[in-house]
C-alpha positions in Angstrom: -170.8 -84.9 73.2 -170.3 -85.6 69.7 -169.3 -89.3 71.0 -173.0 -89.3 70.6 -173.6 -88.5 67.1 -173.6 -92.2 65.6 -175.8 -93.2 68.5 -178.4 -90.3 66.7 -177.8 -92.1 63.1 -178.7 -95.2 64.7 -182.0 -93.7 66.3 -182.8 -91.7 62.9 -182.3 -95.7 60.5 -184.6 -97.4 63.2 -187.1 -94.8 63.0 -187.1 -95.1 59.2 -187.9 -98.6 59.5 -190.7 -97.8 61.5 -191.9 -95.5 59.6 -192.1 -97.9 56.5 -194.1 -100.0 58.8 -196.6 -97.8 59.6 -195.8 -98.2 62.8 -196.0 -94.1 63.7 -195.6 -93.6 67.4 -192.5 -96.2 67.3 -191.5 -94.2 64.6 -191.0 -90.7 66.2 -190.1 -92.0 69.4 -186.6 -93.0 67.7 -186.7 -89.6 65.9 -187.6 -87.4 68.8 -184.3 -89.7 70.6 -182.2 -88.3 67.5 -183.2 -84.6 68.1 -182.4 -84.9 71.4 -178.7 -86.1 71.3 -178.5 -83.5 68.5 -179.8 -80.7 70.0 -177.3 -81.3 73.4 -174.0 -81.7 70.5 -175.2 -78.4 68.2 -178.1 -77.0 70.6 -181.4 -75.9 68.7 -179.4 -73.7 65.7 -178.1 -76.2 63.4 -179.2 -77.8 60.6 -179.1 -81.2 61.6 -181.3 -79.6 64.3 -183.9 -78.8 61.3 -183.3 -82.0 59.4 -184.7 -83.4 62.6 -188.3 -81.5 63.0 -188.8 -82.0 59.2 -188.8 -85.9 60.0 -190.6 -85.8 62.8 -193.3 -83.6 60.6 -193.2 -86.2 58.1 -194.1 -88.6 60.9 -196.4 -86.7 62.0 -198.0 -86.0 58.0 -198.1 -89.7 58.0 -199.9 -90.1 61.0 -202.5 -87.7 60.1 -201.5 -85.5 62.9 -201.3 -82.5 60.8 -201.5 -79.2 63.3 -198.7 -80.9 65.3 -196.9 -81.8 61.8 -197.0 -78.0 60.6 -195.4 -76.9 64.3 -192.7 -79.1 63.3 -192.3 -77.6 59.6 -192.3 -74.2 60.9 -189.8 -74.8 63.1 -187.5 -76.3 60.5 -188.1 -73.5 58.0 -187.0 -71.1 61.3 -183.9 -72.7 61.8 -183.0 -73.1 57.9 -183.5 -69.1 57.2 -181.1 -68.8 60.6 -178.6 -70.7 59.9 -178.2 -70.4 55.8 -176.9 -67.1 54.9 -178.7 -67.2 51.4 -182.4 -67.1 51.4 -182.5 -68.8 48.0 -181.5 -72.1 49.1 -183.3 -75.2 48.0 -184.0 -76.6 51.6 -185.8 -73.4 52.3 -188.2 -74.3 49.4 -188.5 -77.8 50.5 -189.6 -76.6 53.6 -192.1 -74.3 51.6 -193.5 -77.2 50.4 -193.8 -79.3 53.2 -196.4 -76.6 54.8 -197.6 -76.1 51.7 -199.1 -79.7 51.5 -200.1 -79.7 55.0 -202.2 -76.4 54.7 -203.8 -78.1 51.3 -204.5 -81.2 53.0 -206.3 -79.3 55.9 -208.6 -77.0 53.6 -206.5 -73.8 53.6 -205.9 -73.7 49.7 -204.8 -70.0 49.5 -202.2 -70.5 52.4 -200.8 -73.2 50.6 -200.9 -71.3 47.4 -199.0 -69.2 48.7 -196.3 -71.6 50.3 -195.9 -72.8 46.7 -195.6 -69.9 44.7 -192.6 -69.2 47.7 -190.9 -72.3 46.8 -191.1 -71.5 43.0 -190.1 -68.0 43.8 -187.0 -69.1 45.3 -186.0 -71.7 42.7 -186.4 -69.4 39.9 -184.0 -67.1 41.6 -181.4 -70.0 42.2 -181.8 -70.8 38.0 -181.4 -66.6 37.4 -178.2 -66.5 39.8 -176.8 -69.5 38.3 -177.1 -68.5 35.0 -175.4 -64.8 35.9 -172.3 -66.9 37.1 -172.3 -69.0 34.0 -172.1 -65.2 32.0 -169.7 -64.0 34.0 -167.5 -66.8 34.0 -167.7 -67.1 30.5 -166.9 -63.3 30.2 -163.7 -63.5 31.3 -160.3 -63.7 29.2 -159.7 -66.9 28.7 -155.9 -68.6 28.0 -155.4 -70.8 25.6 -152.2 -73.0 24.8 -151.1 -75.0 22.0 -151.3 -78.1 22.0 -148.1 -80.5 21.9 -149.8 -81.7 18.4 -150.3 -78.8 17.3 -146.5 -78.0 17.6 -145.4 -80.5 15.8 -147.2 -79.4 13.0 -145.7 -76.2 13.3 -142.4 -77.5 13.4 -142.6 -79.7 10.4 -144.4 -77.2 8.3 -141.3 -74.8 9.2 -138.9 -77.3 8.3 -140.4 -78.2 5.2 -140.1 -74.2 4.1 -136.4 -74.7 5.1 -136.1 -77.4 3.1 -137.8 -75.6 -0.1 -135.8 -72.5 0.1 -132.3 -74.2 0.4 -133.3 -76.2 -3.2 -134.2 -73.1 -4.5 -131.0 -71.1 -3.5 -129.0 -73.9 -4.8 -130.5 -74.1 -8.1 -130.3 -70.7 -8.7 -126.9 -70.5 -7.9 -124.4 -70.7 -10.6 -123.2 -74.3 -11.9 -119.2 -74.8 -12.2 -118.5 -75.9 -15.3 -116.3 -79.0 -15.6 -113.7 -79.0 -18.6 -114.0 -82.5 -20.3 -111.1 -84.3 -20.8 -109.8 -85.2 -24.1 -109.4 -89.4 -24.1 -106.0 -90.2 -24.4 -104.4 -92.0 -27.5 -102.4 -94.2 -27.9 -100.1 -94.0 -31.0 -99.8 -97.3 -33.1 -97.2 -98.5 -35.4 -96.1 -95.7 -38.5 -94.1 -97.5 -40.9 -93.7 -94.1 -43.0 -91.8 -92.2 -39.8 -90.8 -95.6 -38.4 -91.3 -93.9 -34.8 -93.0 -95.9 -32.2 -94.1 -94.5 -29.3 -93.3 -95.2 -25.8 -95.6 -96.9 -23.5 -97.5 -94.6 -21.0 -99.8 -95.0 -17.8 -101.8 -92.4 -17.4 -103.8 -92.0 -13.4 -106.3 -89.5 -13.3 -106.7 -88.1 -9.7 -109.8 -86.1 -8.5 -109.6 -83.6 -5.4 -112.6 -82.0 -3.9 -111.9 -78.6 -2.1 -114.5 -78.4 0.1 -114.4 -74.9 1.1 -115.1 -73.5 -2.7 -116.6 -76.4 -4.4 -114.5 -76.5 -7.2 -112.9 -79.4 -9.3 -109.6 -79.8 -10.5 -107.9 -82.5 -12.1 -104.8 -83.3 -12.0 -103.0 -85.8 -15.1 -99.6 -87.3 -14.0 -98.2 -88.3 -16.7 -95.3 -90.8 -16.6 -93.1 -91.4 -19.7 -89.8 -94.1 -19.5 -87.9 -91.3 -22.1 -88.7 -88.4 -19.3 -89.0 -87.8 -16.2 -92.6 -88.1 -14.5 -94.0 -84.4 -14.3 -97.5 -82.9 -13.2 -99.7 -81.1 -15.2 -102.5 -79.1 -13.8 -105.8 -78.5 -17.0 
């Protein structure tokens, strides 16, 4: 059951150990405990199945044991091309190179030429395929939004234009002219006509009609000999 799977993790980290301690048959015993447990859980299809024969022909390698290391390899290589539905996946290579070595080791240079150029064969392809996708993606249409930035520019370059055609439109627009006010006078003593004149106030008033724009001034005039009276200039 897969109640069993840390128990295999366990058997895989002591083998490890082993392993760094030259200590080779302790070593796969712990592994060959691991493929086991793994191989009753996924039974021999899987690749933690294949992860296991590759460490076992590392072992194996290690050992010096190397016709009972390239069983192993093979059989990992097997399970890999079963159970990945690309062929041009890097564990495949790997395993390429694993036999490779081996057959180099034992004399057999042109097998393991051959195991090589298979593993360089297959990582060239995953570079090409990679490289297609990258095209492909890049050949698509791609969306692009403002940014809020670059709104804000927008918005204060419109409203500066705004601004600049308003001023203009106002300055080219006709000017009312105001009508200037003659200062009052005040008459002083004749001795000739003997005629004095009366004392006046004078209140200027100023009213803005704000639908038109326009001025207009209004002089009350207010005179002790007559009646007060509005005059519109």
């Amino acid at each position: 059951s897969k109640e069993q799977l840390p128990v295999a993790v366990s058997h895989d980290n002591i083998g490890s150990v082993f392993l760094s301690k030259q200590n080779y048959d302790a070593s796969l015993a712990e592994y060959r405990k691991s493929l086991s447990i793994r191989k009753a859980v996924f039974g021999s299809q899987h690749p933690d199945v294949a992860t296991c024969h590759g460490q076992i022909g590392r072992v194996l390698q290690a050992k010096g044991a190397y016709d009972e290391a390239l069983v192993e390899f093979r059989k990992e290589i097997a399970i890999r091309r079963a159970t990945i539905s690309s062929s041009n996946n890097p564990d495949v290579a790997e395993c390429h190179d694993k036999i490779g070595s081996i057959l180099q080791a034992q004399g057999e240079l042109d097998g393991a030429l051959e195991e090589f150029q298979a593993a360089l064969a297959i990582r060239e392809s995953s570079i090409e395929i990679s490289n297609n996708d990258n095209r492909s993606s890049t050949d698509e249409p791609q969306l692009h939004f403002p940014s809020p930035s670059s709104l804000t520019e927008h918005s204060e370059r419109k409203r500066k234009m705004l601004t600049v055609a308003n001023g203009k439109t106002k300055s080219s627009s006709p000017k009312s002219k105001r009508r200037a006010l003659p200062l009052p006078t005040k008459k002083t003593h004749d001795s000739s006509s003997k005629e004095f004149s009366e004392p006046r106030e004078k209140i200027v008033a100023a009213l803005i009609d704000s639908e038109k724009g326009n001025h207009k001034l209004y002089d009350v005039l207010e005179n002790k000999s007559k009646e007060g009276r509005l005059q519109i200039l």
